[in-house]
DRENVOVEX-421021 format. One record per residue: x, y, z of N, C-alpha, C, O in turn. Coordinates in pm, whole numbers, plus 50000, padded with zeros to 5 digits. Each point is the difference from the previous one (the first is absolute). Layout:
BEGIN
XYZXYZXYZXYZ/...
//
This chain:
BEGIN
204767397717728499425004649875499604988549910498844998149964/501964996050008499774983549972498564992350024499264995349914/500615004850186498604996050094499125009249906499764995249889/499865013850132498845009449978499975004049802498984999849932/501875002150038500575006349869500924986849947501215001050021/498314986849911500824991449962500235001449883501185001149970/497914999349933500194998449884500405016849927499215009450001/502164991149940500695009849923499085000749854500474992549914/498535013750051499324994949857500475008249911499905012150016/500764981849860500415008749904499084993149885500384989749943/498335017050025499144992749892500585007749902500575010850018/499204980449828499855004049902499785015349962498975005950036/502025000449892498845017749983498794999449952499105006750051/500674984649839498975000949949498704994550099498865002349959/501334990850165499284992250011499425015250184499174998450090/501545010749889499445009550083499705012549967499625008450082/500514993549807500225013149885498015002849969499324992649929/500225018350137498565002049987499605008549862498845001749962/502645004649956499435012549923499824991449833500844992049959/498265010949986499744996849854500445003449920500354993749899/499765020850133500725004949876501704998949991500645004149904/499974989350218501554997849984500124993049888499354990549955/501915017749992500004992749874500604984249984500384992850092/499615005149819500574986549932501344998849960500575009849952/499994979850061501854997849936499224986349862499224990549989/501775018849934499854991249840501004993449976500214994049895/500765006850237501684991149997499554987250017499254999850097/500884988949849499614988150000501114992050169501045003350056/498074987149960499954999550156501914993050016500714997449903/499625001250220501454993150015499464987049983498824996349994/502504995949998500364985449982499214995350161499765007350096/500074982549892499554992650192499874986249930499554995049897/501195001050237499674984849992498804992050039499684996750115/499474999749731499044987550025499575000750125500765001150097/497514997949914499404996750096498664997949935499485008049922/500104982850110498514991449941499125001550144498935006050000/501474989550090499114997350114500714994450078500874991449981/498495017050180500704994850076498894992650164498815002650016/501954989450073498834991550072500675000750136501165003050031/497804993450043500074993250120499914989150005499704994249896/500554996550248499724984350037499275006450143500505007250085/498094987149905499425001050160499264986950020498884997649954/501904993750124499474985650014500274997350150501075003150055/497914990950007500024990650104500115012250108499935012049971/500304981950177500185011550120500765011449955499745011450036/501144985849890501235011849981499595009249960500665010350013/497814990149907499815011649958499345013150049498955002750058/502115004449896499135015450090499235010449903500365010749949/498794983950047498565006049889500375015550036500165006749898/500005000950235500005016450062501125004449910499725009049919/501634985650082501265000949979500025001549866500575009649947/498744980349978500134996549830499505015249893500495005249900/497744998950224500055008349935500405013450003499635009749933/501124989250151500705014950039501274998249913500525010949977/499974981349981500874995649886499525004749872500465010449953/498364980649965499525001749925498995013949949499405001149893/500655007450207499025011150037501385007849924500135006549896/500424991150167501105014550010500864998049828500175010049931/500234977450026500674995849912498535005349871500444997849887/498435006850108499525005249946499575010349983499505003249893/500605006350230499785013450011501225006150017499915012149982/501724982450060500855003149986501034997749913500495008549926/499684985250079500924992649900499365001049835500755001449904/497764997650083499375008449866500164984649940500174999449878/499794990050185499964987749910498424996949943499204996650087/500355004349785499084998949947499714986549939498864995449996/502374997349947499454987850027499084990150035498985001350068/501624985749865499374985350081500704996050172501174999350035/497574998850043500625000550102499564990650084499095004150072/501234984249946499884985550048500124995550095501165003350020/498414988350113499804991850096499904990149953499114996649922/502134994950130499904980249991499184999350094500385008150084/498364984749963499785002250111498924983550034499174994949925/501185001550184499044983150012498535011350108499244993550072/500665016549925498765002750055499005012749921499675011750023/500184981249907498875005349894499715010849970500665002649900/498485008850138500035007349908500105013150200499375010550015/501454983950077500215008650127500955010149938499695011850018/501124986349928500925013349970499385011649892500305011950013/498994984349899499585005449933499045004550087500155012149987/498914986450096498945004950084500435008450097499225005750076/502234995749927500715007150162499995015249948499605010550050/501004986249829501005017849955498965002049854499264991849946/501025021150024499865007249884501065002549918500025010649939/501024980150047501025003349907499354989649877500914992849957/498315005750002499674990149828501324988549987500885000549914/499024989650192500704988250012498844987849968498934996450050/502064998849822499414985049976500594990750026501064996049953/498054998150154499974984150030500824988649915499615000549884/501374989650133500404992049916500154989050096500904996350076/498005000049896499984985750167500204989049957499624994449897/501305001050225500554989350015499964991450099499845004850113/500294982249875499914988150124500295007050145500395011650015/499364980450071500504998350164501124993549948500094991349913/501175017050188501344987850015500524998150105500295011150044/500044980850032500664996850095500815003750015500224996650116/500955011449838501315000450086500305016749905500015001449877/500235011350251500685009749918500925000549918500045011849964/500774982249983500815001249909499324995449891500165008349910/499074981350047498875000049884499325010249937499675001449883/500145008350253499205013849936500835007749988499605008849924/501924994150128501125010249912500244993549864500045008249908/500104980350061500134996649872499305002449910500384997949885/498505006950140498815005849903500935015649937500455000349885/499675008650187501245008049928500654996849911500145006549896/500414982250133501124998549869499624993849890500804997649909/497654998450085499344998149906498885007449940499064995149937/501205020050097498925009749960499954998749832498944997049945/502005005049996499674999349818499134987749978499165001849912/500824985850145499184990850028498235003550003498974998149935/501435007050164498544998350103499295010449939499044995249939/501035019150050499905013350005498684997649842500254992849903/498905012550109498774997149846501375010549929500865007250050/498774988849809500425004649903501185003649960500335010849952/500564976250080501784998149964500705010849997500525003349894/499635004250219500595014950066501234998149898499834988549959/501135015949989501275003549966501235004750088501214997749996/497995009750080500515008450117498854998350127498845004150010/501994988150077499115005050137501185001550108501214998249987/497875006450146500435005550092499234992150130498795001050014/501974992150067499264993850140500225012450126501085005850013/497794997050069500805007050106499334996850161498785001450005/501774995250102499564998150095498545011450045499495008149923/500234990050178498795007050052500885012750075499635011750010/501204984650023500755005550094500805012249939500675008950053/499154989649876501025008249895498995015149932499385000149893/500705008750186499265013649936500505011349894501015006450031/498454995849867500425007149893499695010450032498815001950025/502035007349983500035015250045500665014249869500125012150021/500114981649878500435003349862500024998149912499934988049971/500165021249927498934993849863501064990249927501225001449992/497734985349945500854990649971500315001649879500574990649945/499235018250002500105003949822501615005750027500824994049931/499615013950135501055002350022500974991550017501085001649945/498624987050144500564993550021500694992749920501224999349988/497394991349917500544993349910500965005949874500414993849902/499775018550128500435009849842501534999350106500915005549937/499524990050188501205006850060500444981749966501084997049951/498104995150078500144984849935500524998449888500804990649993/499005016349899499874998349911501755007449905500604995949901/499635015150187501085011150004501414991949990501055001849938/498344985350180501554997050065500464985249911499324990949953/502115011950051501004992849881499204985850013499534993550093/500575005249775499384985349937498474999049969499444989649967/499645028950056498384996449950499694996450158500535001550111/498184992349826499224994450120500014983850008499774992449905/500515004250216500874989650042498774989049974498825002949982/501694985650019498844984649965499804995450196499214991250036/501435014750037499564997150149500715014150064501015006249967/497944996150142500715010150097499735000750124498785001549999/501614998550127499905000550098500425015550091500465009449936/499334991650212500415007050057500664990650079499624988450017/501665018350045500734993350102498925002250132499145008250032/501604976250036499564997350158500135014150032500415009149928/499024991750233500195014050089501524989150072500224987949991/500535022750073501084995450052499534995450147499275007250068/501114982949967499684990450122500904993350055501115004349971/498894988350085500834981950057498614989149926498834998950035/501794995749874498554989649950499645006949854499414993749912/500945017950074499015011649857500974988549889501004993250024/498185008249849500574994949869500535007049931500015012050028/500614983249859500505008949911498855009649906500305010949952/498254982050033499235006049928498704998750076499914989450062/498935020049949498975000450065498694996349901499585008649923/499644974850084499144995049922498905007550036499044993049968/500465019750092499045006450001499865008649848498975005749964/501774994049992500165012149840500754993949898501235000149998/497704992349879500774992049904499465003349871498884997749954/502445010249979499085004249811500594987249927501134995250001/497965001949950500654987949877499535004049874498945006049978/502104989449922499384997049890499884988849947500794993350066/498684998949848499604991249905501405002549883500125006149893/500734986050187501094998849915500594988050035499974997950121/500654992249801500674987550050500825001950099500004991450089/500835019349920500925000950121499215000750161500024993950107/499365016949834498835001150123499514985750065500154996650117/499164995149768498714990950042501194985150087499764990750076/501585015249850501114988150046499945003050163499704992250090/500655019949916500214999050164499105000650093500344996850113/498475006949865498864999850074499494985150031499414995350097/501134997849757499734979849993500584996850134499384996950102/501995004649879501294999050121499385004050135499684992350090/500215019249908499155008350144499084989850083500204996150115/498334999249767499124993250022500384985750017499204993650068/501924999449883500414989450001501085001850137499884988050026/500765015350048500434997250098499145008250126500564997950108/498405009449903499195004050122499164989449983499594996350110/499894996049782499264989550006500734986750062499504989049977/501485012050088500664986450046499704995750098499535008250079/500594977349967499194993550138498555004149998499385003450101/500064995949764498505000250034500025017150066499745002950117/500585005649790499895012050062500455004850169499745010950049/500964978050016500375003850104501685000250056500315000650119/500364999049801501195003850028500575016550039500985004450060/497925001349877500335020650028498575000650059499124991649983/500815018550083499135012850082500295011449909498985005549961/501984998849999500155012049939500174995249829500604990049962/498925016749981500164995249854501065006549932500194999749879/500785008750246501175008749938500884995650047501105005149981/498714981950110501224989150026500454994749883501195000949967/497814992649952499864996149880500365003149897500584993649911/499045017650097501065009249897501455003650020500954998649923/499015006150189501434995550027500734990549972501035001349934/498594988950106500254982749970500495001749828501144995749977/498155009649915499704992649911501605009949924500764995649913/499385022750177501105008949973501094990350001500754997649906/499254997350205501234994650032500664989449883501195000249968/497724989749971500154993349960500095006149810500114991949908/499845019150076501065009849894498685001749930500035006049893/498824989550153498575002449894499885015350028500645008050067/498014992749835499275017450011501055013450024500075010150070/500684982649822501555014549962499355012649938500695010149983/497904989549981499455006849902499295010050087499355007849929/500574994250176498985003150132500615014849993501235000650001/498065011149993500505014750032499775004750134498865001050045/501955001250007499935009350174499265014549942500615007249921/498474994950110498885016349994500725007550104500314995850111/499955018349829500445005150088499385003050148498825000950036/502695000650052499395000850166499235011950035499555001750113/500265009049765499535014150053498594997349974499215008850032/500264978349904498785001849957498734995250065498805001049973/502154991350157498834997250124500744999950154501094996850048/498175006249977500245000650202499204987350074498834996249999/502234999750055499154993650120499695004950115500675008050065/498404987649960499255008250124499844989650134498954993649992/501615004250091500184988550054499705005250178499465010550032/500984980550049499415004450157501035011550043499635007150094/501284994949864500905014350015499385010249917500344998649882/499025009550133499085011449945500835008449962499805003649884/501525003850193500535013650033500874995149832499855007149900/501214977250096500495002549869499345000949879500585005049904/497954989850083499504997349891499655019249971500305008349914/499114991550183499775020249978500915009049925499705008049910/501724988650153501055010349982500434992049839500525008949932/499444979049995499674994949880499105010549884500335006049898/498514992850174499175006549928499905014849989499365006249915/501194997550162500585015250003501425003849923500315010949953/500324978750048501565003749823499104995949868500015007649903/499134978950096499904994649906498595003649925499115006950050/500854985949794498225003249996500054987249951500754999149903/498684989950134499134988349960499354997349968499105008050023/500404980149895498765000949919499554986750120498935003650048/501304989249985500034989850094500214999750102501164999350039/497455001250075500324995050151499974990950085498945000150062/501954989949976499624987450014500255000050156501015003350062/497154989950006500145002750140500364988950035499564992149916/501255000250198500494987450013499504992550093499515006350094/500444983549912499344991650127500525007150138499055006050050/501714994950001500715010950095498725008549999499094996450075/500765014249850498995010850052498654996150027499245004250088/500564986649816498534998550005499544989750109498854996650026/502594998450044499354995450134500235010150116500334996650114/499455017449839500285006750098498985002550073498964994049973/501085017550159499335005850059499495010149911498925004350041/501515001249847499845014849915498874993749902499115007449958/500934978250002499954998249827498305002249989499555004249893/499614993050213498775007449946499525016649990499035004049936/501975004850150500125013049949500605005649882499705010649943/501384979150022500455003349836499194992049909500245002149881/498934989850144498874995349906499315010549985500055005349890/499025001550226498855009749978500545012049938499325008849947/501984991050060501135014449980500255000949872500255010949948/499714976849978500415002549872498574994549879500035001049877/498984994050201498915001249934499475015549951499625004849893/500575000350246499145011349997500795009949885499385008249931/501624990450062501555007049908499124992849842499705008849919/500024980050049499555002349853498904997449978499754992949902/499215011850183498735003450008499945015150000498895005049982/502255003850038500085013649973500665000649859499505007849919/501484985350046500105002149861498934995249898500115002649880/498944990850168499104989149896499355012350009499435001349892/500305010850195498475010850043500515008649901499335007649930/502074990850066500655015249907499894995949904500025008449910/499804978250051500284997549826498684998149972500384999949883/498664998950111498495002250042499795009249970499285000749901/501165011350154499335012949954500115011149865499535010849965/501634976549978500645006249864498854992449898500065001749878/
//
């Protein structure tokens, strides 16, 4: 089911709701935590222009993100030419070594036009299947407000991290900009080549008692979807997620271009339904 039927879509009501005359709520909206704009990084071979916009497709017809919605990107104006999700370009150099271009993440309040307050980095890989307005209001719910960093935990592995750098909210707060410095200052070591993973790094930096400020997002709020199909299924069948994150595992599978065409075609039927309202 997985294969054919991947993506669980729980859009926005409003964003599938065809009738006019439903009425209106005059209750002024919930609390949610900050969000200015949120981006991609698509640079060099790594990037999967198909992947990004089936990301960015869905994170706007599902997830109801209306937003600023950004590509770091060293190849010009290809991403923006691939998809129809209204992604702007924010180009940047050629770099030599992947960990240069994860560090661009931890400098999104940086980079991002118009000094975000709140942003959000998210892999390509990573599909929004629920509305993010919700989300951020369940962000926002939990003890202490809405956090100055947040992560989702690793998927459980031999090798998995404590936190998964595919999904990073920051804010523009000194605590924040401290540990992301830290982050960027030890994945940048040996000339960017001491890590492959930039969540070694982070790890590295846990250990060493930094980024105390970092919130674990809850585990109900994304699934991994990985080369074992049958657990990620029976996941998505207890849980509802706003986040589906497919993993290198699947997508070197034998399946991963039938769950490409499988879940295109899935919000190209919701984009037809919201269309006709």
């Amino acid at each position: 089911m997985v294969m054919h039927h991947p993506l669980h879509l729980r859009p926005c009501p409003r964003s599938i709701s065809c009738s006019s005359s439903e009425p209106t709520s005059s209750a002024a909206p919930a609390p949610a935590a900050p969000l200015d704009a949120i981006s991609y990084i698509c640079t060099g071979k790594g990037c999967n222009l198909k992947l990004l916009c089936t990301s960015a497709t869905a994170l706007r017809r599902a997830a109801g993100w209306e937003g600023p919605l950004y590509v770091i990107t060293d190849q010009g104006d290809a991403a923006t030419a691939a998809c129809n999700a209204q992604l702007t370009p924010v180009p940047v150099p050629q770099v030599t070594h992947q960990m240069h271009m994860k560090n661009m993440k931890r400098n999104l309040l940086s980079i991002l036009p118009g000094s975000p307050a709140a942003a959000l980095y998210i892999d390509a890989d990573v599909v929004p299947v629920g509305c993010l307005q919700t989300f951020l209001e369940e962000m926002a719910r939990a003890p202490g407000g809405a956090p100055d960093l947040a992560f989702f935990h690793d998927n459980f592995c031999l090798g998995c991290n404590t936190f998964n750098g595919g999904f990073v909210y920051q804010r523009d707060t000194p605590a924040a900009r401290q540990c992301l410095a830290d982050w960027d200052e030890e994945s940048s070591s040996n000339n960017f080549t001491k890590y492959v993973k930039d969540q070694d790094a982070l790890d590295q930096v846990l250990r060493n008692k930094m980024c105390t400020n970092i919130r674990a997002l809850p585990w109900s709020a994304t699934t991994f979807v990985d080369s074992a199909l049958w657990p990620a299924w029976i996941r998505m069948s207890i849980t509802t997620p706003y986040f589906l994150h497919f993993t290198t595992g699947v997508r070197l599978g034998s399946s991963w271009d039938t769950m490409q065409s499988a879940m295109d075609s899935q919000i190209s039927a919701l984009q037809h339904q919201q269309s006709r309202c």
